[in-house]
Backbone as JSON, one array per atom type, in Angstrom:
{
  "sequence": "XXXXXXXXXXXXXXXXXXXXXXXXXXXXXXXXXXXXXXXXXXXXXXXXXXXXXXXXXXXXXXXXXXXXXXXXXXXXXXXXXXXXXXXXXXXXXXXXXXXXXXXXXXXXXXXXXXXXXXXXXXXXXXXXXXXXXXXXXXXXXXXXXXXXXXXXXXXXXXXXXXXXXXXXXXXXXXXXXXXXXXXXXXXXXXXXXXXXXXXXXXXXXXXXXXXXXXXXXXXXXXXXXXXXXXXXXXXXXXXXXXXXXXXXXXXXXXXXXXXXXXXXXXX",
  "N": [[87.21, 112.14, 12.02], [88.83, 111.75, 15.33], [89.27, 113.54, 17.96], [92.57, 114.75, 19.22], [93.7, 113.76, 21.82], [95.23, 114.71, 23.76], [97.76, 117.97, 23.03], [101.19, 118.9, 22.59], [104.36, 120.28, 23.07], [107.92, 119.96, 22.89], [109.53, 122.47, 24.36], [112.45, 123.7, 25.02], [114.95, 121.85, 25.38], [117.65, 120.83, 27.71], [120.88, 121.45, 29.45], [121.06, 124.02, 29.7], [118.36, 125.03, 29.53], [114.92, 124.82, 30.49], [111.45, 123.88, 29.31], [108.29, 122.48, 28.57], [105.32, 122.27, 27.12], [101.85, 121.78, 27.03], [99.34, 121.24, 26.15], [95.12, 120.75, 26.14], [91.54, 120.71, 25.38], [90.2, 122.11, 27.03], [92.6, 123.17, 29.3], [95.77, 124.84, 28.72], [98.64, 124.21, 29.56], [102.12, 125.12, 31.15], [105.07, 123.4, 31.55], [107.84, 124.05, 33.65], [109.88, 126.46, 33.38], [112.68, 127.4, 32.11], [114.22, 129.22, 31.31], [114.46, 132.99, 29.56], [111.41, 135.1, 30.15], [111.15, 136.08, 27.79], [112.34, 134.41, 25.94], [111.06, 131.93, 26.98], [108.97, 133.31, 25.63], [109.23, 133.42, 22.68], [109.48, 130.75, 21.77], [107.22, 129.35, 22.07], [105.6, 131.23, 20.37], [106.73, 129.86, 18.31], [105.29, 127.56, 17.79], [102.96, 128.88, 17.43], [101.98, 129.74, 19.8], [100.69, 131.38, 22.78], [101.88, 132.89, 26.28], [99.69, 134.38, 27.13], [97.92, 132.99, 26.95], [98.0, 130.95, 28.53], [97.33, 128.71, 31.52], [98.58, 127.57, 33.77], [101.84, 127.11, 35.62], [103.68, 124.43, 36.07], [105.85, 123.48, 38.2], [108.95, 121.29, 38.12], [111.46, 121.67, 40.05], [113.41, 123.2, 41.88], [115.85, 124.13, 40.21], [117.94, 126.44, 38.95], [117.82, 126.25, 35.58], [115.47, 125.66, 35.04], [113.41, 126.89, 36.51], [113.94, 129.41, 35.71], [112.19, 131.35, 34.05], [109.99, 131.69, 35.33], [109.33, 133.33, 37.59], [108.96, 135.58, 36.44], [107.17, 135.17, 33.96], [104.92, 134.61, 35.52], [103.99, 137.09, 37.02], [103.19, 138.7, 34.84], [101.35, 137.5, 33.34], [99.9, 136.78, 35.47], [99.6, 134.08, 36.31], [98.85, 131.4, 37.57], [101.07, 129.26, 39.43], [101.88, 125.72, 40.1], [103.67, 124.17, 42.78], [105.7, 121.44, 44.75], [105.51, 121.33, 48.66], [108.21, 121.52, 49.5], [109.78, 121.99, 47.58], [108.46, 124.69, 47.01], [109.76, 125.75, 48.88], [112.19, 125.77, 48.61], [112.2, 127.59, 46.53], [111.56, 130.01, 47.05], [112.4, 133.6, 47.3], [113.95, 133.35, 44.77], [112.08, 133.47, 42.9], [110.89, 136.56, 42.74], [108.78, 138.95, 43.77], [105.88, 136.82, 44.24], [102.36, 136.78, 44.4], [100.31, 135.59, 46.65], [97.66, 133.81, 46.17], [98.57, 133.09, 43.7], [100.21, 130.91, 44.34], [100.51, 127.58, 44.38], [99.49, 123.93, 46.05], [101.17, 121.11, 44.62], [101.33, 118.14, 45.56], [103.96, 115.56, 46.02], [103.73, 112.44, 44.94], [101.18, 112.6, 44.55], [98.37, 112.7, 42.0], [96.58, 115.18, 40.4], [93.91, 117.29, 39.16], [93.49, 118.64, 36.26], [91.19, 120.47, 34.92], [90.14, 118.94, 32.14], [92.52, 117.08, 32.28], [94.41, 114.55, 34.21], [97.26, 114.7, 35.72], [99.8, 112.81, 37.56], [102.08, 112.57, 39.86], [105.34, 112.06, 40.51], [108.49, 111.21, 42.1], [111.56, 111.84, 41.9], [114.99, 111.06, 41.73], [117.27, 113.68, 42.38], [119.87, 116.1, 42.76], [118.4, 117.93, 44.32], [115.44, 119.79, 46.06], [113.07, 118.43, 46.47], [112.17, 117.14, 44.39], [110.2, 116.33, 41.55], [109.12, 114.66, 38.39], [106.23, 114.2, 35.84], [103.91, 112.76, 34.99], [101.41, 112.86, 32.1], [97.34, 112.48, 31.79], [95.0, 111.67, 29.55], [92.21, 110.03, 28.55], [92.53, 107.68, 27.96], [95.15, 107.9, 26.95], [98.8, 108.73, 27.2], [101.28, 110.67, 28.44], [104.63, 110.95, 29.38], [107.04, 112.8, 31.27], [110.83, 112.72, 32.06], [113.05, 114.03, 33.18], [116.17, 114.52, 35.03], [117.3, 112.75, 36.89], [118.96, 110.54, 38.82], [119.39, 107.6, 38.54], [116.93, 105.31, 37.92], [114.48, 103.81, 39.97], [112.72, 100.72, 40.55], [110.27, 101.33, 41.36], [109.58, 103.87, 39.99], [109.9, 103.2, 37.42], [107.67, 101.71, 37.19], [105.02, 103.23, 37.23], [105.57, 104.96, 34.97], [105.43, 103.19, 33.09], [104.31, 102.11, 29.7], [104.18, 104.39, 28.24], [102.05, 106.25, 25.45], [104.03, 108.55, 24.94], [107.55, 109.53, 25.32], [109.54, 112.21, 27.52], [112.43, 111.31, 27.77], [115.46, 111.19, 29.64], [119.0, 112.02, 27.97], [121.09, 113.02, 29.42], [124.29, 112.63, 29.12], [127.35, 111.32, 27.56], [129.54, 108.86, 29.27], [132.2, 108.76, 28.82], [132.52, 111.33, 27.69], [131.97, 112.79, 29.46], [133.76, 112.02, 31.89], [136.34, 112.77, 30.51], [135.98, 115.2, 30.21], [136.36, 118.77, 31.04], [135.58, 119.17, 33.21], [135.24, 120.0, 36.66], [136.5, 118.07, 39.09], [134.91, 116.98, 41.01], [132.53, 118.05, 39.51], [132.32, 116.17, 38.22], [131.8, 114.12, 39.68], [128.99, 114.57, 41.23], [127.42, 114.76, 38.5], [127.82, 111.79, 37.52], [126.46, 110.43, 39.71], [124.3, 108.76, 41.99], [122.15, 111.28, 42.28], [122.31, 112.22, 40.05], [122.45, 112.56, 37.0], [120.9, 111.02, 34.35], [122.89, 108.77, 32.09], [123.47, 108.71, 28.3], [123.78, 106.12, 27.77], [122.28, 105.18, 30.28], [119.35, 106.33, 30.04], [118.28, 104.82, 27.75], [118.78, 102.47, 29.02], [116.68, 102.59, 30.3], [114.15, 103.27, 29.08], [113.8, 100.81, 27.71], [113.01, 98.92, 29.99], [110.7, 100.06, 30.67], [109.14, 101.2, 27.96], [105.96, 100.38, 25.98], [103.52, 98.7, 24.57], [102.1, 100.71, 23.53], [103.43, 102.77, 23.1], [104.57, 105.04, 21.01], [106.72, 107.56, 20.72], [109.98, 108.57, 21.75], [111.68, 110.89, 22.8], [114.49, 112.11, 23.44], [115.95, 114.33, 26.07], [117.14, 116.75, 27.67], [119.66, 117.28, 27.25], [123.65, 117.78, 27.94], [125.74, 120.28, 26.81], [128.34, 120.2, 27.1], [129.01, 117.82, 27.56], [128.02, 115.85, 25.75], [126.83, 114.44, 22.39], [125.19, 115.44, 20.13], [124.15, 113.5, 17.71], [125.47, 111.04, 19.06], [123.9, 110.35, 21.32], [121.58, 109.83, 20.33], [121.79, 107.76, 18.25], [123.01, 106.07, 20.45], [120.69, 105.54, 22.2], [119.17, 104.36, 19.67], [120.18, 102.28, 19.06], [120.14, 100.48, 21.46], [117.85, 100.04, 21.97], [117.47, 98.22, 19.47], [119.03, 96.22, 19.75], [118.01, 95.11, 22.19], [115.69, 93.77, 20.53], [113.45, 95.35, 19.88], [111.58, 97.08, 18.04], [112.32, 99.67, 16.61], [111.61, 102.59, 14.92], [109.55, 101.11, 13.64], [107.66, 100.22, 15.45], [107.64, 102.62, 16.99], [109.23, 105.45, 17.22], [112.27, 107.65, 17.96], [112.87, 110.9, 18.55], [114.97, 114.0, 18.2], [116.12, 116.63, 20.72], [115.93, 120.1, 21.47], [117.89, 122.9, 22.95], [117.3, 125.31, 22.43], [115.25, 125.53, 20.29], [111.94, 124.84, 19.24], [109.93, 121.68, 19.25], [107.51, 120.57, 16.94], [103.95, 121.18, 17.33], [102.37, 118.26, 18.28], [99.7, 115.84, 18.47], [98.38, 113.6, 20.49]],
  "CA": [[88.51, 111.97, 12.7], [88.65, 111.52, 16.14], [90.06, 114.83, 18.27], [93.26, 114.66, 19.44], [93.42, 114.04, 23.72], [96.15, 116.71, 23.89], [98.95, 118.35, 22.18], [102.1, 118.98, 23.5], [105.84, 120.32, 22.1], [109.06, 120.12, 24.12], [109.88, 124.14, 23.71], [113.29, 123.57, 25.27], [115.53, 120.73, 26.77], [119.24, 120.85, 27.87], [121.16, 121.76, 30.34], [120.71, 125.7, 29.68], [117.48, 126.06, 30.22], [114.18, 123.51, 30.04], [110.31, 124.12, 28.88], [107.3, 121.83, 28.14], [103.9, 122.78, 26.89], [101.0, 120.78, 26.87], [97.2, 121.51, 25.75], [93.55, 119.68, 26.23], [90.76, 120.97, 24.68], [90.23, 122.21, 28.27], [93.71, 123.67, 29.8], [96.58, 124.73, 28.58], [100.01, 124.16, 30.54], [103.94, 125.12, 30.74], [105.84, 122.31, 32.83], [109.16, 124.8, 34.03], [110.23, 127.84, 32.6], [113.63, 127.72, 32.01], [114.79, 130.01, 30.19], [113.97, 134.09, 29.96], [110.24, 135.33, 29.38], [111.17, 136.62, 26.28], [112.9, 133.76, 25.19], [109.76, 131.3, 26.03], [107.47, 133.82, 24.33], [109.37, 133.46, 21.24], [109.66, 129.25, 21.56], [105.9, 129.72, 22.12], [105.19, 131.68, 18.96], [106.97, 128.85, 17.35], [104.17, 126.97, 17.55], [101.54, 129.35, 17.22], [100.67, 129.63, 21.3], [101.03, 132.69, 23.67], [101.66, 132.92, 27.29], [98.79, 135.01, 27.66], [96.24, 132.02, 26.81], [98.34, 129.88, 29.76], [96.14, 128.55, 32.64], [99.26, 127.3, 35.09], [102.69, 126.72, 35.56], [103.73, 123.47, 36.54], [107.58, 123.3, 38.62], [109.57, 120.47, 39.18], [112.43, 121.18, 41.03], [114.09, 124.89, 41.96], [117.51, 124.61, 39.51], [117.71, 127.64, 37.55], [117.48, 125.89, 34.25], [114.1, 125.21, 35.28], [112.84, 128.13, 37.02], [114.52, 131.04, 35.15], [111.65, 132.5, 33.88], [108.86, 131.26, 36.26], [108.22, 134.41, 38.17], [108.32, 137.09, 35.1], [105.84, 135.05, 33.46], [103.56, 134.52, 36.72], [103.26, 138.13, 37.07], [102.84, 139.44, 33.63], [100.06, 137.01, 32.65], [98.88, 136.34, 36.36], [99.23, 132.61, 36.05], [98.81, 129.78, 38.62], [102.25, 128.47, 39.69], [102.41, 124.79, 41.23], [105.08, 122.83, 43.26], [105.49, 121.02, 46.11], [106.25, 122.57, 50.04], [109.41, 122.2, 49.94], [109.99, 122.92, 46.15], [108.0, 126.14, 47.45], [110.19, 126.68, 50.29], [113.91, 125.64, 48.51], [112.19, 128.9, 45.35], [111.79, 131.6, 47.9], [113.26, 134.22, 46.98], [114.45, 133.22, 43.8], [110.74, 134.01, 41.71], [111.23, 137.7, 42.8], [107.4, 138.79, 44.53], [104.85, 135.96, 43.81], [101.05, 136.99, 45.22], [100.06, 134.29, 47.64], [96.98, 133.25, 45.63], [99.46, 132.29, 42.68], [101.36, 129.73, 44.4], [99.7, 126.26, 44.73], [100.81, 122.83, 46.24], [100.87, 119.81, 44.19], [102.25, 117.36, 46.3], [104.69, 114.9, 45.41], [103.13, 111.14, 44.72], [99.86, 112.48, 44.23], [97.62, 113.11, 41.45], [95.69, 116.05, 40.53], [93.07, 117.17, 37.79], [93.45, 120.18, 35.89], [90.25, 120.4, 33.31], [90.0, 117.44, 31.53], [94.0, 116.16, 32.67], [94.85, 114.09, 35.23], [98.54, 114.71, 36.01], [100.36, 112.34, 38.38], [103.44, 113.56, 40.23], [106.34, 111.04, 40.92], [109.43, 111.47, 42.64], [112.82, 111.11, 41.09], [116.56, 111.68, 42.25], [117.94, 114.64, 41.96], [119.87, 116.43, 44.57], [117.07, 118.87, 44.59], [114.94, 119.7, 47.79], [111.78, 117.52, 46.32], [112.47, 117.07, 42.75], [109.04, 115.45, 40.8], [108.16, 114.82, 37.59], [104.71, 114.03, 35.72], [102.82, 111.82, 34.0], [99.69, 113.54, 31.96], [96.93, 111.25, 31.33], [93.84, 111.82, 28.64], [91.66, 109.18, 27.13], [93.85, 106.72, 27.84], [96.27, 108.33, 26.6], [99.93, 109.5, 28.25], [102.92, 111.59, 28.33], [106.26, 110.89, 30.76], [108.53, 113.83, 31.49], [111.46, 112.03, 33.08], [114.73, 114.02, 33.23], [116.85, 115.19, 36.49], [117.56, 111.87, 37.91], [120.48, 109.86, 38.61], [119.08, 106.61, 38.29], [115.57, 105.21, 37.56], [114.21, 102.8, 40.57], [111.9, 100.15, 40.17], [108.67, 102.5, 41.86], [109.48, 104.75, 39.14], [109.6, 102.31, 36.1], [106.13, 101.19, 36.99], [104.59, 104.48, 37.44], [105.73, 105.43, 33.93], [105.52, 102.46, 31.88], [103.6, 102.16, 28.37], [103.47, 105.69, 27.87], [102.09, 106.69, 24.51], [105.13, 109.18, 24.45], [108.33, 110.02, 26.32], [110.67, 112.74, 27.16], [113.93, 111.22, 28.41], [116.75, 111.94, 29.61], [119.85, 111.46, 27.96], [122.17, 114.05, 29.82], [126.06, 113.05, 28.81], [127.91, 110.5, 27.71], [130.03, 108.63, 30.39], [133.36, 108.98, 28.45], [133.22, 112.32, 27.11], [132.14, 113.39, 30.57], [135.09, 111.49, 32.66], [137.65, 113.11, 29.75], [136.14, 116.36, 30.07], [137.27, 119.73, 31.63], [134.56, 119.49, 34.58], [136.28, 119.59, 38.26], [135.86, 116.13, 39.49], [133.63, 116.82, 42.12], [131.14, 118.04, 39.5], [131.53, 115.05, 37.42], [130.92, 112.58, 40.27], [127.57, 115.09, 41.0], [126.44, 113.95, 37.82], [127.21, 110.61, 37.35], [125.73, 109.76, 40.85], [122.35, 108.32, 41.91], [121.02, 112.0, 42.4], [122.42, 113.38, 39.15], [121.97, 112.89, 35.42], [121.0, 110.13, 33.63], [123.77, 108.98, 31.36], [123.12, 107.95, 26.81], [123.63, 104.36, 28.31], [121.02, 105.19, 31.47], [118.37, 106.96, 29.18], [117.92, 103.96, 26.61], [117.71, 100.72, 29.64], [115.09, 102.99, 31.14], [113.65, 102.96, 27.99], [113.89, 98.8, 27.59], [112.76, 98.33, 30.89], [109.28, 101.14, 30.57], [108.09, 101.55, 27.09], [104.76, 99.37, 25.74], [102.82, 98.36, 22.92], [101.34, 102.04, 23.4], [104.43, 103.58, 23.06], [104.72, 105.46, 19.38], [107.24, 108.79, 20.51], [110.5, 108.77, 22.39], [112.75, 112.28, 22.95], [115.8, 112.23, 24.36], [116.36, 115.49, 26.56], [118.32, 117.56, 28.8], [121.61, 117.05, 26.52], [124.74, 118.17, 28.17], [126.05, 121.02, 25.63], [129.58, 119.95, 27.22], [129.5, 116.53, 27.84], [127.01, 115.38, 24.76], [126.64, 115.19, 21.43], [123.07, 114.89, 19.83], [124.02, 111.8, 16.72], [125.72, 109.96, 19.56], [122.93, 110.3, 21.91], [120.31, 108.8, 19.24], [122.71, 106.16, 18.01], [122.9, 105.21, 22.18], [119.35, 105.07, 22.13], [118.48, 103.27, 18.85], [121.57, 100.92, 19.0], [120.22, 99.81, 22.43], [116.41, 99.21, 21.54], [117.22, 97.17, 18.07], [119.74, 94.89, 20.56], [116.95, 94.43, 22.81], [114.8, 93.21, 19.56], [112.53, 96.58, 19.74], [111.29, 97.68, 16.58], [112.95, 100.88, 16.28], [111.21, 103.17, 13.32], [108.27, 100.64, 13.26], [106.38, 100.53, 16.55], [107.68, 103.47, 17.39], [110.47, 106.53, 16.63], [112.84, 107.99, 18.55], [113.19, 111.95, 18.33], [115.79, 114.48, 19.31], [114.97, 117.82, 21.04], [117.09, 121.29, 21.49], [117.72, 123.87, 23.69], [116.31, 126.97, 21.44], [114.14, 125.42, 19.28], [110.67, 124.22, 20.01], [109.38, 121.06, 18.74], [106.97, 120.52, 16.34], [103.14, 121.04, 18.37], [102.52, 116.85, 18.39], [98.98, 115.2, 18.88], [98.4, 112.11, 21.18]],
  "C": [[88.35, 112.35, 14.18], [89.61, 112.76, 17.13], [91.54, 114.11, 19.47], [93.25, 114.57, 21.66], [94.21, 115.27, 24.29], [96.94, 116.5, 22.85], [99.97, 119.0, 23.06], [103.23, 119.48, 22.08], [106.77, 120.98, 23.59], [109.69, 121.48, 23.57], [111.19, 124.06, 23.81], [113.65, 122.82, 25.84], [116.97, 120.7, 26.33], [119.7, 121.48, 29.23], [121.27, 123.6, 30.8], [119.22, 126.51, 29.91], [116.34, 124.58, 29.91], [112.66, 123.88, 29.85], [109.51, 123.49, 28.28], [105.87, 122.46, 28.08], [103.14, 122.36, 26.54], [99.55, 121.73, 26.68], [95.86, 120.41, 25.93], [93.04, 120.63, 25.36], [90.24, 122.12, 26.23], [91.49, 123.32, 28.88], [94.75, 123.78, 28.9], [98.0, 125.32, 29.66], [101.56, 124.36, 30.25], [104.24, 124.14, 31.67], [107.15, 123.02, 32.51], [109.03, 125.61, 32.67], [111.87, 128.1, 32.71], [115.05, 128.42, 31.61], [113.93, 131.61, 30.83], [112.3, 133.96, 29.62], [110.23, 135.44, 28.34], [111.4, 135.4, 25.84], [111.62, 132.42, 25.12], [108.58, 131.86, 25.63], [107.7, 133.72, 23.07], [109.05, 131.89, 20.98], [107.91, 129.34, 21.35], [105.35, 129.87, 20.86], [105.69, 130.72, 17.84], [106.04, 128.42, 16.73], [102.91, 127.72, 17.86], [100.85, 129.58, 18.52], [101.49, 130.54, 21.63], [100.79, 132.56, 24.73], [100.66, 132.96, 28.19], [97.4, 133.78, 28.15], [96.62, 130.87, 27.76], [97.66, 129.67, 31.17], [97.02, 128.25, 34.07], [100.39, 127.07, 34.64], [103.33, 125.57, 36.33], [105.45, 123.68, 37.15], [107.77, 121.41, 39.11], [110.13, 120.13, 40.01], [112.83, 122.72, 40.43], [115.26, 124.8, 41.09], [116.79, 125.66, 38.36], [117.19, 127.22, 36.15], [115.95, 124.91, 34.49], [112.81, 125.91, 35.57], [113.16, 129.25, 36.58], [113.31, 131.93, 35.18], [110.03, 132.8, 34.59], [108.31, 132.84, 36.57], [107.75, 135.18, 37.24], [107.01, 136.41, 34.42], [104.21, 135.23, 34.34], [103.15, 135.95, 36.9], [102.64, 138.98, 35.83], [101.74, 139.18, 33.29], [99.36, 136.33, 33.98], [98.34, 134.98, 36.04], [99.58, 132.1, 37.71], [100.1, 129.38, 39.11], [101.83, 127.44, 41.0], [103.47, 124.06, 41.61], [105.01, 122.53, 44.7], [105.66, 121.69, 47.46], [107.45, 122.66, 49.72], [109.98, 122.32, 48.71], [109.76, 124.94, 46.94], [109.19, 126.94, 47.9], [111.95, 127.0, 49.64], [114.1, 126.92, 46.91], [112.4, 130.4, 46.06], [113.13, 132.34, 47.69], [113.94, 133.94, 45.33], [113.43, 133.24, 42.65], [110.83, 135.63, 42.13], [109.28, 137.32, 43.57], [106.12, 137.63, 43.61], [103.28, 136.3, 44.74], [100.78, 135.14, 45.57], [98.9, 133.61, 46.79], [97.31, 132.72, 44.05], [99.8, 131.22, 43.1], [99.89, 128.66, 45.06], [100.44, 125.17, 45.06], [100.02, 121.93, 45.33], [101.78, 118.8, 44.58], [102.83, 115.88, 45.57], [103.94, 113.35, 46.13], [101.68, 111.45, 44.45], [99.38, 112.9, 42.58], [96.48, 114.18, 40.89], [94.85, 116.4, 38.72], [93.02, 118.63, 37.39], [91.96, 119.7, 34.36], [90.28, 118.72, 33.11], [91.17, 116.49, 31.65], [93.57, 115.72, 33.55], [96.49, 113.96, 35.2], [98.94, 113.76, 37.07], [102.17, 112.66, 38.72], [104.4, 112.62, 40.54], [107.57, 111.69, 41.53], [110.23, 110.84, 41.79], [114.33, 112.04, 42.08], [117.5, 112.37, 41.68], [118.49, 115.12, 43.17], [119.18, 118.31, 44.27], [116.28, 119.12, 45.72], [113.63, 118.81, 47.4], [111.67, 117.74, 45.04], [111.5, 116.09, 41.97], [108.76, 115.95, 39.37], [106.58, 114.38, 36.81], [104.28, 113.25, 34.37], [101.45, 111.99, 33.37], [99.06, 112.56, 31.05], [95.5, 112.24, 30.21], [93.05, 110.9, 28.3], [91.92, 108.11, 27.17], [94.79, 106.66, 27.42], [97.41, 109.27, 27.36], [100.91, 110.13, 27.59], [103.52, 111.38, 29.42], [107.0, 112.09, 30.67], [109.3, 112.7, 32.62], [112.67, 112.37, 32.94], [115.05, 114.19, 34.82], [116.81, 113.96, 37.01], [118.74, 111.2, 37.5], [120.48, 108.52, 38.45], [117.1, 106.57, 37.92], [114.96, 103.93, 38.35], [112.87, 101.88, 39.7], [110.25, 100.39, 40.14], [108.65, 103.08, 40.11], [108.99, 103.99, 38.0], [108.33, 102.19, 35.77], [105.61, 102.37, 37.02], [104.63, 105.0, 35.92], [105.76, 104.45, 32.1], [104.84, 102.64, 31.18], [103.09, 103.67, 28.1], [103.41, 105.59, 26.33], [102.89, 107.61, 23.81], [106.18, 109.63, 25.65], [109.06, 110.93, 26.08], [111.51, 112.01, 28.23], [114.99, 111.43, 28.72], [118.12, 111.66, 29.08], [120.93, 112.44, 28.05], [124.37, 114.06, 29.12], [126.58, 111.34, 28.63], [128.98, 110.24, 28.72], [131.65, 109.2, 30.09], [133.85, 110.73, 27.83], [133.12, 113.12, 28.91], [133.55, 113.15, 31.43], [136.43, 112.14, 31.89], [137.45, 114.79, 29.58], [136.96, 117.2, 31.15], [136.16, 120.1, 32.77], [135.66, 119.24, 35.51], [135.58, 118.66, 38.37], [135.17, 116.5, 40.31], [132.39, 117.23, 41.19], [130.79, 116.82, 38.42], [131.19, 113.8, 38.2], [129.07, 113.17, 40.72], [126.76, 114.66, 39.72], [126.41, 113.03, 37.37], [126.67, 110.16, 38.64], [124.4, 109.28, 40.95], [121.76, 109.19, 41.96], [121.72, 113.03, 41.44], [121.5, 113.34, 37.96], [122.09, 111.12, 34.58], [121.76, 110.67, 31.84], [122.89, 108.56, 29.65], [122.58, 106.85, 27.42], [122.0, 104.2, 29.02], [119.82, 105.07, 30.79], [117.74, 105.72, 28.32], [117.7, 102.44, 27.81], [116.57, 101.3, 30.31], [113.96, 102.7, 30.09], [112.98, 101.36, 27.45], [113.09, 98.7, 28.58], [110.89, 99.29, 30.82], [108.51, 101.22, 29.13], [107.38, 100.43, 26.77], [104.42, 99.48, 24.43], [102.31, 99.71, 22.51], [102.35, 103.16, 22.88], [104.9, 104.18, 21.42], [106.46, 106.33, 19.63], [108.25, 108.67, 21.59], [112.0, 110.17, 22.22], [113.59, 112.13, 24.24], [116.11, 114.04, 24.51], [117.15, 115.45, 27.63], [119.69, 116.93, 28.41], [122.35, 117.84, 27.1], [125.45, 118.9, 26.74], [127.66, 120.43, 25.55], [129.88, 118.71, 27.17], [128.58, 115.34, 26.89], [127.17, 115.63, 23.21], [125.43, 114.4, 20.83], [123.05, 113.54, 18.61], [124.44, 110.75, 17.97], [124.56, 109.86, 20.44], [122.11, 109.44, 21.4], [121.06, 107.73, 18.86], [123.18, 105.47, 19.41], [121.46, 104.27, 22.08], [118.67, 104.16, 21.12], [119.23, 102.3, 19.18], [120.91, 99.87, 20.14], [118.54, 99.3, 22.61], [116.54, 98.21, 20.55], [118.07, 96.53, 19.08], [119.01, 94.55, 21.51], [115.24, 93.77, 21.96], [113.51, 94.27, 19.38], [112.47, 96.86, 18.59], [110.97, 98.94, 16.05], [112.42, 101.5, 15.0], [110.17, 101.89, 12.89], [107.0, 101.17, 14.17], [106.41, 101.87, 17.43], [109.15, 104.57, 17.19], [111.08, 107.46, 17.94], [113.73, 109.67, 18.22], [114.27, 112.69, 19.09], [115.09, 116.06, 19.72], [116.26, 118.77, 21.12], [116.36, 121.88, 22.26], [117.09, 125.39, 23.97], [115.54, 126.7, 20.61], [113.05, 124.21, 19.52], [110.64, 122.68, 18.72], [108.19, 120.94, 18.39], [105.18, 120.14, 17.5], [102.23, 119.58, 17.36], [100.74, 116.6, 18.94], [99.5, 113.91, 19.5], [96.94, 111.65, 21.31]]
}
């Protein structure tokens, strides 16, 4: 049997806090820490992995539910933290003391090689100060992180198509949002071009990006307020089987949570 290129499990995704964790044979990686230390040392132990054995922390973008627990981990287990300059510049102050030979840039559109990865960094719209997420390659084999944006241009699409697995975003439905108890100014913040992709959004990104390669799609960063997790997946399948996709053949469509890790996944 042929070894797995990595393994990965989405520890947390929602709007309370967010955490990805990826492995090689080579590196292992957190992409954001959103949540407390404690809380991703326990998601962690879910699946059988510990901070301690972490080689870097990957950032996308400074919102709390992204960065919560960034610094406590960076100093406890003296990890790596990368993000872009002005990621860097828009955290200051908000990781508490970081030693200068912690922080690293990984600049936004480029590419870099950790161990046996190759990560690629993309830009997406958020109103963030340089908001990127990543594409990790193996073997020929991929992973998409693609939440925090308010739309999904045509750069992007290509950049992320035929992944062997996605996380997506499917932040809020349009109607429960517009009928909720948000102040209107923060529900035009997230239906805008630099908020939150909507159910609807999440599933033509989907149509328009996944490939013959494509087995694994997770819908994340659910709105606790403006979401609910059957309608989400019934967005998303409903809108692959009407584009003739072969939903639960060529590939399955998972959901993910905010406190509980997902299952640690070969690719």
């Amino acid at each position: 049997m042929t070894e797995a290129a990595f393994k990965y499990s989405i520890l947390a995704s929602g709007s309370s806090g967010n955490a990805f964790y990826l492995e090689s044979p080579q590196k292992k990686l957190l992409i954001d820490a959103g949540l407390s230390g404690k809380k991703i040392t326990e998601l962690m132990a879910e699946i059988d992995r510990h901070p301690q054995d972490l080689d870097a922390i990957l950032v996308t973008h400074e919102h709390k539910d992204h960065i919560h627990g960034v610094g406590v981990l960076a100093r406890k287990y003296q990890l790596d933290i990368y993000a872009n300059e002005k990621t860097w510049q828009a955290m200051d102050g908000m990781l508490g003391k970081i030693d200068s030979h912690q922080k690293h840039l990984f600049e936004l559109g480029k590419t870099k090689i950790f161990g046996d990865l190759d990560i690629e960094s993309f830009g997406v719209s958020h109103d963030a100060a340089a908001p990127q997420f990543y594409r990790f390659m193996k073997d020929g084999k991929s992973f998409v992180m693609l939440t925090d944006t308010g739309y999904v241009s045509d750069r992007m699409a290509g950049i992320v198509e035929n992944a062997d697995a996605y996380l997506i975003e499917s932040n809020h439905d349009i109607e429960i949002l517009r009928s909720g108890a948000y102040p209107w100014s923060l529900k035009q913040r997230i239906l805008s071009d630099q908020g939150h992709l909507s159910n609807e959004d999440g599933a033509e990104t989907m149509i328009r990006t996944l490939g013959h390669k494509t087995k694994r799609i997770y819908l994340g960063h659910l709105s606790k307020e403006n979401n609910i997790k059957e309608l989400a997946h019934m967005t998303m399948e409903n809108a692959l089987k009407q584009a003739d996709l072969a939903v639960d053949h060529d590939f399955k469509v998972y959901d993910t949570a905010p406190d509980e890790a997902t299952p640690l996944t070969d690719i």
